[in-house]
N, C-alpha and C positions, 0 to 999 in steps of 0.2 A: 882793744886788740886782744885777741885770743890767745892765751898761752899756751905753748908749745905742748904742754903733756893733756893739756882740755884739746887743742887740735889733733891727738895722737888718738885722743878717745873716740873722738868723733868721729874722725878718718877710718879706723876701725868699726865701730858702729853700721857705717854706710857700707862698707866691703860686705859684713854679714848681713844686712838686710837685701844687699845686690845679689848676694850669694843665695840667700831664701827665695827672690824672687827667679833666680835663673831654673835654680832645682827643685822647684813649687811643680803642681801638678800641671797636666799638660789639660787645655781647652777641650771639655766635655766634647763629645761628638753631639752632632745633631744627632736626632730621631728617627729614628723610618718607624712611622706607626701603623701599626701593622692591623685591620679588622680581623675578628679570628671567633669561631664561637669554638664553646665546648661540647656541641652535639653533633659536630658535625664528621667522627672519624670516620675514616680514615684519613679524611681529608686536614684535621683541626683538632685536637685535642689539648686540654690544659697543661699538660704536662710535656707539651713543641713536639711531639711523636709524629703528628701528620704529617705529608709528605708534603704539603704544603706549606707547614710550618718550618720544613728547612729547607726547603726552598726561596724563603722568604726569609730568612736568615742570612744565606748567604747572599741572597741579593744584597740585602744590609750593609756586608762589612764590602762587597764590590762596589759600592756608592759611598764608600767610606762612613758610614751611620750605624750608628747604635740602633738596633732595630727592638722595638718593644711593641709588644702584641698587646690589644686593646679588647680584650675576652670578652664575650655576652654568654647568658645560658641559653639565647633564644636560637632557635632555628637560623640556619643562613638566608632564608629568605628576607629574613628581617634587617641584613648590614647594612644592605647601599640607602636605604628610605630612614633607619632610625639611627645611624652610625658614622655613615660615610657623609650623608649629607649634613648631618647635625654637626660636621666637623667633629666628631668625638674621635676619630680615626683617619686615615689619609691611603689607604692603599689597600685593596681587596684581590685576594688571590682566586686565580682557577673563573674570571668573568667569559662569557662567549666572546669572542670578537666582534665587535661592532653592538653592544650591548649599548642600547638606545640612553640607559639612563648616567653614561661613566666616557670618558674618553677609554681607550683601551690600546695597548700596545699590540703588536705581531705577534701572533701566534709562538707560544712557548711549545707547544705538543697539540698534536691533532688524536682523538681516540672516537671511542665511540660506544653503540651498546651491543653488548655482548648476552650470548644466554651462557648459561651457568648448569652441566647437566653432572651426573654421574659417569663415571668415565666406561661403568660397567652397564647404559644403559647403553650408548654408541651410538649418541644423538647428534647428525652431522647438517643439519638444517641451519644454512647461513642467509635465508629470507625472511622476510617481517612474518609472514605469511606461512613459514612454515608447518607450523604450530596447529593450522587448520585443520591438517588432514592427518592429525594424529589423535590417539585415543588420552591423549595426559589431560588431568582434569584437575591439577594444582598446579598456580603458576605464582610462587613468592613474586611481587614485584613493590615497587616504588610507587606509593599513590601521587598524583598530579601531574606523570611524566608520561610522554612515549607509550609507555610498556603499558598503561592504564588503554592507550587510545589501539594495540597491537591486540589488547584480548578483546577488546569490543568488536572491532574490522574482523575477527576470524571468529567469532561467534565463540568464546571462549568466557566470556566475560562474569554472566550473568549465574555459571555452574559455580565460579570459582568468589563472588562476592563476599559469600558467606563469610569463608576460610580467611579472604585478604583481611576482614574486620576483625577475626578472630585474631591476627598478630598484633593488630592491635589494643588487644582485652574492649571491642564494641566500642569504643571513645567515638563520640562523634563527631565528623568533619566538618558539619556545619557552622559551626561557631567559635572553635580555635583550630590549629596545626597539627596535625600528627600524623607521623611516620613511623616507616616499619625500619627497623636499624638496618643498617648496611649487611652489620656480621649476619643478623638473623637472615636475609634472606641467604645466604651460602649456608649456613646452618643446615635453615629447611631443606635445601635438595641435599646435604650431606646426612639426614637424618630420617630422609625417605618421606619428610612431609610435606613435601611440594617434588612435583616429578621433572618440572625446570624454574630456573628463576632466569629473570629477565632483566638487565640493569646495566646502566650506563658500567663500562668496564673500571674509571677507578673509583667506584663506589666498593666493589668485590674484589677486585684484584687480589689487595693482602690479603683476604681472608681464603679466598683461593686456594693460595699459593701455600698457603700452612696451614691446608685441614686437611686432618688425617686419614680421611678417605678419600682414595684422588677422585678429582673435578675435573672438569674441562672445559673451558670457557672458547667458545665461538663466536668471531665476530659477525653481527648481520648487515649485510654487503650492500643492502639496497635501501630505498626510502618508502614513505608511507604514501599512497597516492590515495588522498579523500575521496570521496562521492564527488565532491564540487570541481576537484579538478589538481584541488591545492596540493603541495606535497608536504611532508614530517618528516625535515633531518632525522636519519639515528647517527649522525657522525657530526664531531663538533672540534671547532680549535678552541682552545684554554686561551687564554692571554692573562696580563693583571690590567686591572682598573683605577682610575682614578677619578676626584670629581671633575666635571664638565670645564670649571674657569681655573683649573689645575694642572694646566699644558706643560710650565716649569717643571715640574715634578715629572710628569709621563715622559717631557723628553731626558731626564735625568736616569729613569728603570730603564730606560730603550737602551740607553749609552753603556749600560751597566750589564747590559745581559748576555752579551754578547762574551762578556769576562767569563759568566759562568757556565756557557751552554754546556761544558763537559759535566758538571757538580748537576745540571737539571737534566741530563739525561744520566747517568746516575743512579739518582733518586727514582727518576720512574723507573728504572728497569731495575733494579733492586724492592720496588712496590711490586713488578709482577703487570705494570699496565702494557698491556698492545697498542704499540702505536700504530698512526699511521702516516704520510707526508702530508705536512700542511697544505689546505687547501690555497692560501693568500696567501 
């Protein structure tokens, strides 16, 4: 039989370990791992600045998740094939909708590409095509995108190769990636060394928006219509992505989004992006 003052101890004992367990830390949250490189600003920088970056934050704490970003130094073409699918990450911001290799939710914002001129050159050309029948013989633009296939179709292409390699420092394309930064190309037409630049709008938007020589960014209204017949979106919805047998989770952002649509419109219009209504 236990004596009264060893049962007093022990009685005591269990209160305070009741008490540690009651007032112990509270159950980690889950994860929201977030794909994210560090080349990709405006969109992704290391230091959560993108606009993507807190947008995907708050996605985070509206799913109730600790949201942690899962960095590479590589280009963003490289997340969904060496990141997302390798399971190294689980959720990739800013996908097209209907982006064959991710399930993808509803469109978050619809934008599109935009030229980027001098405000003092009064350059009001809102077709792919405009570009043609003007005498501008530098065009900063994005290699592998759109704007690449806008200066070929208007005979623009082959005056201005030179120059596009030139923001490069000549790197060759053949054999690894490389790109011309976001900021540089708003640079160049703010610095008179490209007479337009051409580029999906929230590539340039920030930098747009806060360089000190005003800009004016123009949306182009229309599509590319190939030789063959085909057409070239310049307007695109965003959505986020997930992997293909990762339906849980997709329906989990969709349920979440809706929490924040005032916080992701926001962000874009505080970046400076032109929307437009989602198409889907």
């Amino acid at each position: 039989m236990i004596k009264s003052t060893t049962l007093k101890r022990l009685l005591a004992g269990a209160a305070v370990a009741a008490a540690v367990v009651v007032a112990g830390p509270a159950l980690a949250k889950d994860k929201l791992r977030i794909c994210a490189s560090t080349k990709e600003a405006p969109y992704s920088a290391a230091d959560g600045s993108g606009f993507e970056n807190r947008i995907a934050a708050r996605l985070a704490v509206a799913m109730d998740r600790e949201p942690e970003f899962v960095y590479t130094d590589k280009f963003a073409i490289y997340i969904v094939g060496e990141f997302l699918d390798a399971k190294k990450c689980d959720v990739v911001m800013g996908a097209d909708v209907g982006d064959e290799r991710m399930l993808t939710t509803a469109p978050i914002y619809r934008t599109g590409y935009v030229y980027v001129s001098r405000e003092d050159k009064n350059f009001t050309g809102a077709s792919w095509n405009s570009i043609a029948d003007t005498d501008y013989g530098r065009f900063a633009i994005r290699f592998y995108t759109p704007a690449e296939v806008m200066l070929k179709y208007a005979g623009k292409w082959e005056d201005n190769a030179a120059y596009l390699y030139g923001l490069i420092n000549f790197k060759s394309r053949r054999n690894q990636y490389n790109q011309v930064a976001a900021d540089q190309l708003v640079s160049e037409v703010a610095n008179g060394g490209a007479d337009l630049a051409i580029a999906f709008a929230p590539d340039v938007a920030r930098y747009v928006k806060s360089s000190p020589v005003p800009l004016r960014m123009t949306m182009i209204e229309d599509e590319i219509v190939r030789s063959d017949g085909k057409t070239i979106p310049l307007q695109y919805d965003q959505a986020i992505g997930v992997r293909k047998d990762d339906r849980a989770l997709l329906d989990e952002i969709s349920a979440a989004l809706p929490k924040i649509r005032g916080d992701i419109d926001a962000i874009l219009t505080e970046e400076g992006i032109p929307l437009l209504p989602p198409s889907s």
